[in-house]
N, C-alpha and C positions, 0 to 999 in steps of 0.2 A: 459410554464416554460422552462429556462435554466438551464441546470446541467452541472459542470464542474468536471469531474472525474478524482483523480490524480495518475498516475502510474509510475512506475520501469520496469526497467528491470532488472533484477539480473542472477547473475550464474544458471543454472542449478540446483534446488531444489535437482533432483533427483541423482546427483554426488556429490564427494566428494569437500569439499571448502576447498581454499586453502589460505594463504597470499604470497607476494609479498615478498622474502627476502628482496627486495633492500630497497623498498618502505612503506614496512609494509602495505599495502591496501591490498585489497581483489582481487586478481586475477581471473584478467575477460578473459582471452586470450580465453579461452573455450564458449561452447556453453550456450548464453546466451537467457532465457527467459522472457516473460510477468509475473513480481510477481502475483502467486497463490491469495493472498489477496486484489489485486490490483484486481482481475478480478471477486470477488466477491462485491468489491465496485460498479463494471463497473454493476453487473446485475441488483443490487438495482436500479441504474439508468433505464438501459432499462428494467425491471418490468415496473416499472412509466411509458416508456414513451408506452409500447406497451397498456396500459391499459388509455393513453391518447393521443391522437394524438394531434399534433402541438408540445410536446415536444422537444428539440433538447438537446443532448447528446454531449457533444464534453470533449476530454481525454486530460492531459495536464500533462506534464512531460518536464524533465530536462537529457540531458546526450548527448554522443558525437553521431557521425552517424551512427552506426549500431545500435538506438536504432529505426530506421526506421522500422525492421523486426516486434519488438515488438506492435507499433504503428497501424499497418495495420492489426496486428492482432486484435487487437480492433476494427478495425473499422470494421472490416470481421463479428465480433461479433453482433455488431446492433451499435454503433457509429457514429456521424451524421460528425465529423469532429476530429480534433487532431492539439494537436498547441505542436511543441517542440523548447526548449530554449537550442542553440547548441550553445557554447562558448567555446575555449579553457580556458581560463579566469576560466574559473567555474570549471579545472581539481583540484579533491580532496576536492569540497567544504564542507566543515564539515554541520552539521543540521540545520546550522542559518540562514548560509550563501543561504544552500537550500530554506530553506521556502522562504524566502524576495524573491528569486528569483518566484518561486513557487507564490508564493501571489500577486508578480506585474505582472504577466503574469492572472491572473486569475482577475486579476482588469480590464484588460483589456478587457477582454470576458462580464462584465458586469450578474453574473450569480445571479439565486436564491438561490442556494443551492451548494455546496463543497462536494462532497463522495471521501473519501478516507480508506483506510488499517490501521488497528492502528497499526502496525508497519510490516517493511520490513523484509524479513527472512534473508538479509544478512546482515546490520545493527542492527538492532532491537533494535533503540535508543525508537522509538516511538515516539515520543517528535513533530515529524513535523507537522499532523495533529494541534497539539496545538498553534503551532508557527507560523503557518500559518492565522487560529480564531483569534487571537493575532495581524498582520500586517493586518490583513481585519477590525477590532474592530466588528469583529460578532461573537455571541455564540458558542460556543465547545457541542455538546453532541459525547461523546468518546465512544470506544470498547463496540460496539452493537450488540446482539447477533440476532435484528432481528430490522425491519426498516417499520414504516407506514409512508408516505410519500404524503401529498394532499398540495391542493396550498398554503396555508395558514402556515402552520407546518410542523413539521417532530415529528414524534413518536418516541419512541426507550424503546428495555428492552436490559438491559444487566444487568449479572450475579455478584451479591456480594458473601461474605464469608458464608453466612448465605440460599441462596435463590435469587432472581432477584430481582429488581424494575423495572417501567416503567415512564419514565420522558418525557418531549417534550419542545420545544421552538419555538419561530414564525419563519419563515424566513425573511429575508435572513439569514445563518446559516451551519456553518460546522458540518460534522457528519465523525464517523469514524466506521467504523465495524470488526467482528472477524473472526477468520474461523471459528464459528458456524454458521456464517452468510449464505445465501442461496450458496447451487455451482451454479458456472457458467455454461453459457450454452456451448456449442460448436459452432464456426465458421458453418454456411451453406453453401452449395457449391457457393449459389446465394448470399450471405453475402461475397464468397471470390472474386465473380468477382467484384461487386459493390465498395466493399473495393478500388477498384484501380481507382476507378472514384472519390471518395471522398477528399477532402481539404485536405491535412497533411501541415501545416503551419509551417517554421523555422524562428526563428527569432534568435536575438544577443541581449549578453548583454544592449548596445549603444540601441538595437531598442526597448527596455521594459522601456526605461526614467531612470529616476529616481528613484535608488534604497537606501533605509536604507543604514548608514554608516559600518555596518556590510561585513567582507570582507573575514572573515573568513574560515580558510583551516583547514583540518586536520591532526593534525602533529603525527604521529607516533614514539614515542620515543625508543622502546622496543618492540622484538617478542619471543615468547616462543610457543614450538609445546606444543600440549596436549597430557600428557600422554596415552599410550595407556589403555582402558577400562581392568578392573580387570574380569574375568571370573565371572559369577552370581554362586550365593547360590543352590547348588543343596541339596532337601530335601529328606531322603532315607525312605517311609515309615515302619517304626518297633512299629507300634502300636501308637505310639505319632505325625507324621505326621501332623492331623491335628494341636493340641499344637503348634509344633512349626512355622507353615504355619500362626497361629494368633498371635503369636510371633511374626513374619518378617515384617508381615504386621501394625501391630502397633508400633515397632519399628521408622518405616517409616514414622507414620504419615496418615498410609493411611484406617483404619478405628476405 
């Protein structure tokens, strides 16, 4: 089986994000990493393949060249290869524009199945996983909280309003997962030397063919800082405590 895993790099999870005054985008100048969800997509994959040999694993993303650091990190990981689509062309391409790219890069790979993150923690359109199922004409099962995965199918439960269901479709077939989804493993020392032996493939707009007429950027109209957070509800116990502690919390919604 071929698996084609799609990843991000984004800012630093654990800093603070910032925009762009000029540009209104998401300023990347800082340290950037491999999306957290991204790399729980990536273990779904290498679960499967360490539990099947002949598997090949290969990661596939979009963005300019420092997305190199991020790439190699995956393959450090268990990764068999990485294909990135490095375009000036493609600076600011909105979620459309992404997928068709995303999707003709993955057409090319020839694969059986698509894991990807239901959405990125600096975007968080979500929408690409779908748009991607969509320019491949293969089934979507979305935001999975847990993944069975054999030749033939892919399993999946993920969480409704009420409780969970469990659905499946044949492959070939896109899947998307949550952060309940399994954590990722950690890079091995012998996963970081290998990494540097491994394919990392670049290509260009021009070298992926033929893409959808979809050309689409992201335009920024307007930025506004977010106010700063309001100090939280301190409750002073005088006998009523509890009361009002089930007060706050069903106020909220939250039982």
């Amino acid at each position: 089986m071929k698996i084609a895993v799609l990843v991000k790099q984004v800012p630093d999870t654990g800093e603070q994000r910032t925009l762009d005054p000029i540009t209104g985008l998401v300023d990347r100048r800082g340290e950037n990493v491999l999306d957290e969800i991204n790399e729980r997509a990536l273990e779904v994959a290498l679960r499967y393949k360490d539990a099947n040999k002949g598997t090949e694993v290969v990661v596939v993303s979009m963005g300019p060249d420092t997305l190199t650091k991020g790439l190699r990190k995956a393959l450090s990981m268990g990764a068999d290869a990485a294909l990135q689509v490095l375009d000036d062309a493609l600076a600011g391409a909105d979620a459309g524009r992404t997928a068709a790219v995303l999707a003709c890069a993955v057409r090319s790979l020839a694969v059986d199945v698509v894991v990807a993150g239901n959405e990125s923690t600096d975007g968080r359109s979500g929408v690409v996983p779908a748009m991607v199922a969509e320019h491949l004409s293969l089934p979507l099962l979305s935001a999975l909280d847990a993944v069975e995965l054999s030749e033939v199918e892919v399993l999946g439960q993920r969480s409704t309003a009420t409780g969970s269901l469990r659905a499946s479709v044949p492959l070939p077939a896109v899947i998307s997962v949550t952060e309940r989804s399994a954590e990722a493993r950690f890079p091995s020392f012998k996963g970081i030397m290998t990494a540097k032996r491994k394919v990392l493939t670049v290509m260009s707009v021009a070298q992926l063919g033929q893409l959808p007429g979809n050309t689409g950027q992201t335009s920024i109209l307007s930025t506004l800082r977010s106010p700063a957070r309001p100090a939280g509800r301190r409750i002073v116990d005088e006998g009523n405590a509890g009361h009002e502690l089930a007060q706050f919390l069903r106020s909220g919604s939250l039982i």
